[in-house]
C-alpha positions in Angstrom: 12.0 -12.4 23.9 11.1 -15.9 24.8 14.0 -17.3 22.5 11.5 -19.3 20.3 12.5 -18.9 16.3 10.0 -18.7 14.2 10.2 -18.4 10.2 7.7 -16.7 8.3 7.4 -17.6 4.5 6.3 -14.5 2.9 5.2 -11.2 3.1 1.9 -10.5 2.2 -0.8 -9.3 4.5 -1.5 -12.5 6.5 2.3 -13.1 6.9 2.7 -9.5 7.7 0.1 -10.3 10.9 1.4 -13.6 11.6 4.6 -12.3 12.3 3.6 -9.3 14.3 1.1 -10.8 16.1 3.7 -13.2 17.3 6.4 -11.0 17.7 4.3 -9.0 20.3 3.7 -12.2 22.3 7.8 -12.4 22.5 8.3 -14.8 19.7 11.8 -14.1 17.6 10.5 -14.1 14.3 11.9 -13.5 10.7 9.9 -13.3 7.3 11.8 -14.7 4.3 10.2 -12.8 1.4 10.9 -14.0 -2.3 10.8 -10.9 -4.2 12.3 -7.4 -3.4 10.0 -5.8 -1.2 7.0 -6.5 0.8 3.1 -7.2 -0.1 3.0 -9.9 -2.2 0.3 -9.5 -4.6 -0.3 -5.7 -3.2 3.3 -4.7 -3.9 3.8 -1.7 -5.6 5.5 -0.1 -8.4 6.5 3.1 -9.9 7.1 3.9 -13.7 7.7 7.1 -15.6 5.9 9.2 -12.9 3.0 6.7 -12.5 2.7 4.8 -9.5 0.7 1.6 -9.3 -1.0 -0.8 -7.0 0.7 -4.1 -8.5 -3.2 -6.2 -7.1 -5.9 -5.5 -4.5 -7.4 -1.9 -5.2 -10.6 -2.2 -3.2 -10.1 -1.0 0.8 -12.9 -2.8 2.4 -14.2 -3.5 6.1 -12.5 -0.4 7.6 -13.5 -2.3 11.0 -10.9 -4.9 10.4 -8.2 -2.9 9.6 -8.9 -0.9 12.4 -9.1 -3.8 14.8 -6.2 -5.0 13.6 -3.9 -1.6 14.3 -6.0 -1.3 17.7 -4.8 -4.5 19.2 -1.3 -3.4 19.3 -2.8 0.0 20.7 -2.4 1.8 17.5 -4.8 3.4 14.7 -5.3 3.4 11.0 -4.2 6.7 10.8 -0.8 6.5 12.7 0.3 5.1 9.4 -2.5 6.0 6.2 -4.6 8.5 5.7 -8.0 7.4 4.6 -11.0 8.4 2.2 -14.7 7.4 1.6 -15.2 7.5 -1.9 -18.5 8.9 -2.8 -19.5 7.9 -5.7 -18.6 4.3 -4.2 -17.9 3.2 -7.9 -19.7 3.4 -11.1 -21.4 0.6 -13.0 -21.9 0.6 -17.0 -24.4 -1.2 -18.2 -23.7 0.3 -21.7 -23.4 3.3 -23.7 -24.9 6.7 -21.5 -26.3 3.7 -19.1 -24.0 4.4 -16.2 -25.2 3.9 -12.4 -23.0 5.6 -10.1 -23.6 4.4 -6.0 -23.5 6.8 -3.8 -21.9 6.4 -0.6 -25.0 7.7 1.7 -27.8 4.8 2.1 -30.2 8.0 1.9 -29.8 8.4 -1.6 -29.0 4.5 -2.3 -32.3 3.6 -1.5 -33.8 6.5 -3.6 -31.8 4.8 -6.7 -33.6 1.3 -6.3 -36.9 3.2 -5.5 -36.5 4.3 -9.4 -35.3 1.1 -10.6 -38.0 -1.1 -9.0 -40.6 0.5 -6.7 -41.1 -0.8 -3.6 -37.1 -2.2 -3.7 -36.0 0.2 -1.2 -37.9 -0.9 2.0 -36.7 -4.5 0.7 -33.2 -3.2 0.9 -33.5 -1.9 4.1 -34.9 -5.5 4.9 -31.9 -6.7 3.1 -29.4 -5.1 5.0 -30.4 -6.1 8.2 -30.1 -9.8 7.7 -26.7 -8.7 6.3 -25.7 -6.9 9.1 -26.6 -9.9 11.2 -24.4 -12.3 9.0 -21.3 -9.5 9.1 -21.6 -9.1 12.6 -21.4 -13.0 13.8 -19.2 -14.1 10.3 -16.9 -11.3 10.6 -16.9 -10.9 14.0 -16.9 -14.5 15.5 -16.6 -17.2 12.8 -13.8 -16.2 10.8 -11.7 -16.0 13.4 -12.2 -19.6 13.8 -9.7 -22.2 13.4 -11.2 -24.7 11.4 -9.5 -27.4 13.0 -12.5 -29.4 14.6 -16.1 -29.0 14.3 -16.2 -29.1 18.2 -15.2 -25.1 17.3 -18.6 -24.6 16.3 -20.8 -26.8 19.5 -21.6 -23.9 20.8 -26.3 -23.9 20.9 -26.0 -20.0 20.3 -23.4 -20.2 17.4 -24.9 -22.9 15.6 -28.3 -21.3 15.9 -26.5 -18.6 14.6 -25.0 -20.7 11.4 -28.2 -21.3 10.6 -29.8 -18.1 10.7 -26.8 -17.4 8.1 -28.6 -19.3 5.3 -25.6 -21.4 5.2 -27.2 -23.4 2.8 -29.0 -21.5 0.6 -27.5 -20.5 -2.6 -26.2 -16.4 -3.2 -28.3 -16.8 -6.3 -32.0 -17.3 -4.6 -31.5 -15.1 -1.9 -30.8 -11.8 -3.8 -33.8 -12.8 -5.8 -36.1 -13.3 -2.8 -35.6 -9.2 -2.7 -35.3 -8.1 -5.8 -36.4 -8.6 -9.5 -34.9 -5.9 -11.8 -32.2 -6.9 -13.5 -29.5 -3.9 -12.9 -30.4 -4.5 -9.3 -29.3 -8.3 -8.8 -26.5 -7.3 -11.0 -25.8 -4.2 -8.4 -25.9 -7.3 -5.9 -24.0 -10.0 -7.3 -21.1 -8.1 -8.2 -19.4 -8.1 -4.4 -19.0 -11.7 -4.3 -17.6 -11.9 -8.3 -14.2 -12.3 -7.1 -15.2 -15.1 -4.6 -14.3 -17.9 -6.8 -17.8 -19.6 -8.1 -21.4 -19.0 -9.9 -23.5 -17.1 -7.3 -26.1 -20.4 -7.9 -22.5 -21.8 -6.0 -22.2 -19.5 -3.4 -23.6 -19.5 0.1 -26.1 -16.9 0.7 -23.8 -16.3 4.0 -21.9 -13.8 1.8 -24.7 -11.0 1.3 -22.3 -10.2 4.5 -20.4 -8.6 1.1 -23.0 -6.5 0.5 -23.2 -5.0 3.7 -19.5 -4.0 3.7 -19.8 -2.5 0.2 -23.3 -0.5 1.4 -23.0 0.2 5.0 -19.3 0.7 6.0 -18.3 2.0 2.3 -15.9 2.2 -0.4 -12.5 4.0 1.0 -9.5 4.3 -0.1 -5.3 4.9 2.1 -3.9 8.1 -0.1 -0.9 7.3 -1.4 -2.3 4.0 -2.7 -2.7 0.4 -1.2 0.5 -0.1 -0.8 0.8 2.2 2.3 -1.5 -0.5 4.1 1.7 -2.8 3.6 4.3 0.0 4.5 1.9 0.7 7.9 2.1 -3.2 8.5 5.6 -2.9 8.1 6.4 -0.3 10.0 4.4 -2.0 12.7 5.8 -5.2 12.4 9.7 -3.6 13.0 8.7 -1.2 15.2 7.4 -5.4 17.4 10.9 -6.5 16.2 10.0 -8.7 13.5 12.7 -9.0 10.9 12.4 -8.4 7.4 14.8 -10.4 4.5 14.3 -9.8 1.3 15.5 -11.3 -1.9 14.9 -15.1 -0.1 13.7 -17.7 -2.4 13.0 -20.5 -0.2 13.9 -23.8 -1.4 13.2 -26.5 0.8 11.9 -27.2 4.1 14.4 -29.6 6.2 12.1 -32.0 7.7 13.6 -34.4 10.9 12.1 -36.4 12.7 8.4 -34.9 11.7 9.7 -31.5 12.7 11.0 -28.3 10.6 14.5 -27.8 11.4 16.1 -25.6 9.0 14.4 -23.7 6.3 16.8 -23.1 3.3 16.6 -20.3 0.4 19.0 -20.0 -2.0 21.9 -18.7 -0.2 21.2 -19.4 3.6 19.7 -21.7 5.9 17.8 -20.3 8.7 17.0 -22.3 12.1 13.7 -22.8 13.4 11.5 -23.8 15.7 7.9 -22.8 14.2 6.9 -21.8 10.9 4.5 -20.0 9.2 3.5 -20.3 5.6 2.1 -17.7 4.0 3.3 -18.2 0.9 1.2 -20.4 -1.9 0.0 -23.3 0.6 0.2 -25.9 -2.4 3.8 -24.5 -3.5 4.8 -25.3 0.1 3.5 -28.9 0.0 4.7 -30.3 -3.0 8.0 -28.2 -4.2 9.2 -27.4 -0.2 8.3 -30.7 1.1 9.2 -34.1 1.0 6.6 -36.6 -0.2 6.1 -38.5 3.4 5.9 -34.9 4.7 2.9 -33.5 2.3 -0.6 -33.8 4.0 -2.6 -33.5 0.8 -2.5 -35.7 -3.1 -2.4 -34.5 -5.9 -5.7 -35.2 -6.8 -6.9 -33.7 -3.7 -5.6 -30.5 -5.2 -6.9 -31.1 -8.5 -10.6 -31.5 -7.4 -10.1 -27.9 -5.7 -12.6 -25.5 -6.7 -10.1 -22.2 -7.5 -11.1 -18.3 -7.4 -10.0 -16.7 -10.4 -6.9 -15.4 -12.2 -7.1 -11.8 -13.2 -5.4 -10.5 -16.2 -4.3 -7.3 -15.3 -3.0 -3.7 -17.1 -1.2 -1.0 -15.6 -1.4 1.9 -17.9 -0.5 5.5 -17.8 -2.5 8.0 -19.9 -0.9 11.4 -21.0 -4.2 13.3 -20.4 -7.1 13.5 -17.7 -9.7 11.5 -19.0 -13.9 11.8 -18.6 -16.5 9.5 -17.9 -14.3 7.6 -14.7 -14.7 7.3 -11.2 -12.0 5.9 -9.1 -13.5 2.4 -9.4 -15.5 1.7 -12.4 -17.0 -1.8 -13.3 -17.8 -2.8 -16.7 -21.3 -4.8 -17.1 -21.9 -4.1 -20.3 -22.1 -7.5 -21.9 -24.1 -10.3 -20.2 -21.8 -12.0 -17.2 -23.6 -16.0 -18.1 -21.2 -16.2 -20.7 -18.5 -15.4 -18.9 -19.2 -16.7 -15.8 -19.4 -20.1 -17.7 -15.9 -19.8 -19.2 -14.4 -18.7 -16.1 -16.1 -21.6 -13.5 -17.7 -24.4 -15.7 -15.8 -24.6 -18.9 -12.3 -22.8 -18.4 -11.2 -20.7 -21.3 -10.3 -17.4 -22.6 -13.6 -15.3 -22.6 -15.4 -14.2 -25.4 -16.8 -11.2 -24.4 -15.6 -10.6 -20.9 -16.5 -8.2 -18.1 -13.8 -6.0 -16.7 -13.0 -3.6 -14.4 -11.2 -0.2 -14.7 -9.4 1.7 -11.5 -8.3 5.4 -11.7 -7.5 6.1 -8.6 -5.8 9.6 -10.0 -9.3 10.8 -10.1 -8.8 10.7 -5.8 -5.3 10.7 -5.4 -3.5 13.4 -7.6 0.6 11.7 -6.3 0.0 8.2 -7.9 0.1 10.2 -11.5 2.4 12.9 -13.1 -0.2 16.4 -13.0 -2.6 16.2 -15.9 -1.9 12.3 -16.1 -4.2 9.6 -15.2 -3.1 6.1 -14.0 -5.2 3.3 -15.0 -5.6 -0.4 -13.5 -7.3 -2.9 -15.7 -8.3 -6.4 -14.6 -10.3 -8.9 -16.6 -11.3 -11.8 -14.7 -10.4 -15.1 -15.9 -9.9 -18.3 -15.4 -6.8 -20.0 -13.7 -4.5 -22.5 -15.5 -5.2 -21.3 -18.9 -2.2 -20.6 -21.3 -0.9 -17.2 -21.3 1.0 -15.7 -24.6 2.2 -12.3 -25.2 -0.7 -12.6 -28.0 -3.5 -13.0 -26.0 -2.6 -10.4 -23.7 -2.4 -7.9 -26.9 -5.7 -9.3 -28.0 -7.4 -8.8 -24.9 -5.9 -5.3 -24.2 -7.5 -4.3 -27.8 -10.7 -5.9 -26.7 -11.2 -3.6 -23.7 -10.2 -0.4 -25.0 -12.4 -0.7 -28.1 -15.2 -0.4 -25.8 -13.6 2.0 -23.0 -13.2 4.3 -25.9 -16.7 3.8 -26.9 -18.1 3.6 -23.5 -16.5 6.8 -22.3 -16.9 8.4 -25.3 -12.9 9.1 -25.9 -9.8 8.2 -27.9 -7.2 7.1 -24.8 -4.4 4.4 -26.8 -3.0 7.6 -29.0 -2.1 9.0 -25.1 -1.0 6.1 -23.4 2.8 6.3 -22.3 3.4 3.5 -20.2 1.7 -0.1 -20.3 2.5 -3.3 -18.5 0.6 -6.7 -18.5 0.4 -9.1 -15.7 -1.5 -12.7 -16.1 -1.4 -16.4 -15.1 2.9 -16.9 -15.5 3.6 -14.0 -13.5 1.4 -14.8 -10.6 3.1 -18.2 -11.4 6.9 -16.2 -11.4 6.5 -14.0 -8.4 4.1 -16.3 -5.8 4.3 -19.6 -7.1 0.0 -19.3 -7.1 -1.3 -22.8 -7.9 -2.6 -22.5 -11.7 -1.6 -18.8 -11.7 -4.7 -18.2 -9.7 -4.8 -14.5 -8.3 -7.3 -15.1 -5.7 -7.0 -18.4 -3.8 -9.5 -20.8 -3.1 -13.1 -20.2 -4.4 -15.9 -19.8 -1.4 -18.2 -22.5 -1.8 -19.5 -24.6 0.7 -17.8 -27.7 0.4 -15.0 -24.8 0.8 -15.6 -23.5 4.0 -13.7 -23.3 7.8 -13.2 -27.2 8.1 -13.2 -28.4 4.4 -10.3 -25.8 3.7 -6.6 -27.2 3.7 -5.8 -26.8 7.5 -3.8 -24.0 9.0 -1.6 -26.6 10.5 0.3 -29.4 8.5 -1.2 -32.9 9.3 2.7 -34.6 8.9 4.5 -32.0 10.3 4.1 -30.6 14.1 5.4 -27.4 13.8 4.4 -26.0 10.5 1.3 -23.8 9.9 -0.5 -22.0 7.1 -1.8 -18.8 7.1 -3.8 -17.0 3.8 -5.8 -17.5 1.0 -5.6 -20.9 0.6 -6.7 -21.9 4.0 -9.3 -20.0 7.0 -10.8 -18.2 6.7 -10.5 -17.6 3.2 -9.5 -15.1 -0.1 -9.3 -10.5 0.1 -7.5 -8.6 2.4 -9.4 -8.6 5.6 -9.6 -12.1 5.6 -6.0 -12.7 5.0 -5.4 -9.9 7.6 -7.7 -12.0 10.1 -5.9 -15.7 8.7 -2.8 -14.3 10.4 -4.3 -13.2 13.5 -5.8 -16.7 13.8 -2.6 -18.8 13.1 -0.7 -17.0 15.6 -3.3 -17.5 18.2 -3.0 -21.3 17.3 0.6 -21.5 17.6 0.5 -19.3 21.0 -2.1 -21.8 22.5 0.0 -24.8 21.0 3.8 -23.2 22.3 3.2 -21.2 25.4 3.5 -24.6 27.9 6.7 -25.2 26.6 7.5 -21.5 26.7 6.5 -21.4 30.3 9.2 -24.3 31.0 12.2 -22.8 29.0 11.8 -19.4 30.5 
């Protein structure tokens, strides 16, 4: 150990790879985590033999994750066993309209063949620029700081940036390949969750659709959460500790420096730390004013990702008609998309999404049982009542039941809700927002809120509020990148003290 004490704020993935990532360059490092156990938003919890995945449900980029285990010379599977899912997931466009994608490209391309002939020679066309933008985005530019746009002087990468159709909108390109409508809906839906309109969106993330085609849908048995018990695990067995039950309070700033880092009940000393809890939280409720590096307003005018309200809900019966993940297209997504990014309200007639990942994993449900994940996305800072939530919750079985062609609320014996306040309660997300910052371009590496504070030398952010940006294997990456920075930034000083 090099003696160096450094604090991490929270436990979620990009924390969890901060601090091991740092650990296992020497550092002494401690996470503070606010609630009772680890994950942040993919905590877990169990209820009357059910077994839920409290957010992310989707286990994409399997190259990440295993990148990530392999640089500390282990593998995925020394801590989760993995699946493919095949059917991928299923998409409804309404009643007996379902499209279910299969896993091998073989039979993917003979699915758009029937939709629109001549569509599957464009996909393969398709997927090869993609595979292009995944390979340099994923491999080279997300692992960019974002601190200086020297990062990107480079002749080859920024040939490479504009290869990427940087600047062309999502919303054009996918039409440049294809013309049916179920098949730009088949498109689009990857980059949903990615915080604006796909007119919004750089074309740069068709990188989505070549982690969603050509590395697959899988899924850890046991349930997300063992991603976060392996990161864990990992993270001890480096020497990180783990403090649970830590609300931090406030940041002691002297002399432009973190000193102490106070929760609650204890003050910790410090010499580096690492945010990875809500980056606006930290500013304005952990910091003084002189020590804050961004306004109000500057917050304000940020475009957000959205908020998600969610239901975990146990069914007394095996149910028909669901894959593991099913998405619910069956009323047009303008509307929506309008009342989520332009004009923020509660949605009329809302898309949603249904998990059952009982249909894979028989342990996350009682035998005969089925455990269902709802989410609705919506948008963040609206008011959330009991009310709506019991509105909404009657909104999306009326047509599960008619869509799947079954009566499910007479068997439901367990339901929870989880919206806006208690993203607000349990993470301190800006607006309630489940997500973090939407992925536009005025959004992207440099125009994010820095990984490092701009007032205060030895604080740094890590997650989905800064690079390079919201899901797992970003946020996975974010804390690979941060501790890089901080090693570059400490090890002189290191070198002297030892």
């Amino acid at each position: 150990m090099n003696g160096t004490r450094v604090i991490v704020i929270g436990s979620g993935f990009s924390g969890l790879s901060a601090a091991t990532s740092l650990a296992d360059q020497g550092y002494d490092v401690t996470v503070l985590e606010k609630n009772s156990s680890p994950g942040g938003r993919a905590r877990s919890f169990s209820a009357n033999g059910f077994t839920y995945d409290m957010g992310p449900s989707w286990y994409w980029m399997p190259d990440v994750f295993e990148s990530y285990f392999n640089k500390f010379g282990k593998t995925t599977s020394d801590y989760y066993d993995l699946k493919r899912l095949d059917p991928s997931y299923t998409v409804v466009f309404g009643e007996d309209d379902f499209v279910e994608i299969p896993a091998q490209l073989s039979q993917l391309r003979e699915l758009f063949e029937r939709l629109e002939k001549g569509s599957a020679a464009r996909l393969d066309k398709f997927l090869e620029q993609a595979a292009y933008k995944y390979e340099v985005g994923i491999k080279q530019l997300v692992y960019k700081p974002g601190r200086s746009l020297t990062e990107f002087m480079n002749p080859r990468l920024l040939l490479d940036v504009l290869r990427m159709d940087v600047f062309q909108s999502f919303h054009k390109h996918i039409r440049r390949f294809f013309g049916h409508e179920k098949l730009i809906k088949l498109m689009e839906f990857p980059i949903l969750f990615l915080g604006a309109l796909p007119q919004n969106t750089p074309a740069l993330y068709s990188l989505m659709n070549y982690a969603d085609i050509s590395l697959g849908t899988w899924y850890p048995m046991g349930g997300m959460f063992r991603i976060v018990e392996g990161m864990v695990q990992l993270a001890e067995e480096k020497g990180v500790k783990f403090l649970y039950n830590q609300d931090v309070q406030r940041l002691d700033v002297v002399q432009g420096a973190v000193k102490q880092v106070l929760t609650e009940t204890d003050a910790f000393a410090a010499d580096v730390v690492v945010a990875s809890a809500d980056y606006h939280h930290v500013e304005k409720a952990l910091l003084p004013k002189a020590s804050q590096s961004y306004s109000d307003s500057y917050w304000e005018s940020r475009v957000m990702a959205p908020s998600s309200l969610l239901y975990y809900v146990g069914v007394n019966k095996r149910l028909k008609n669901l894959q593991h993940h099913n998405l619910f297209f069956d009323e047009d997504f303008g509307p929506h998309a309008e009342e989520i990014y332009t004009h923020p309200q509660w949605p009329a007639k809302p898309l949603f999404y249904v998990s059952a990942p009982s249909v894979t994993d028989p342990s996350v449900a009682p035998e005969g049982c089925e455990n269902l994940f709802i989410l609705i996305p919506v948008a963040p800072g609206l008011q959330d009542t009991e009310e709506l939530r019991e509105q909404y919750f009657n909104l999306v079985m009326d047509r599960l039941e008619r869509l799947t062609k079954q009566e499910i609320r007479s068997s439901i014996v367990y339901r929870r809700s989880y919206a806006h306040r208690d993203f607000i309660q349990d993470y301190n997300a800006f607006k309630g927002n489940a997500y973090g910052l939407a992925n536009t371009l005025l959004q992207t590496a440099i125009l994010k809120p820095g990984l490092k504070s701009k007032k205060v030398r030895n604080l740094y952010y890590t997650g989905q509020l800064t690079v390079p940006g919201p899901g797992v294997p970003p946020s996975i990456i974010s804390g690979q990148v941060v501790a890089s920075e901080i090693a570059k930034e400490y090890a002189p000083a290191l070198a002297v003290n030892v």
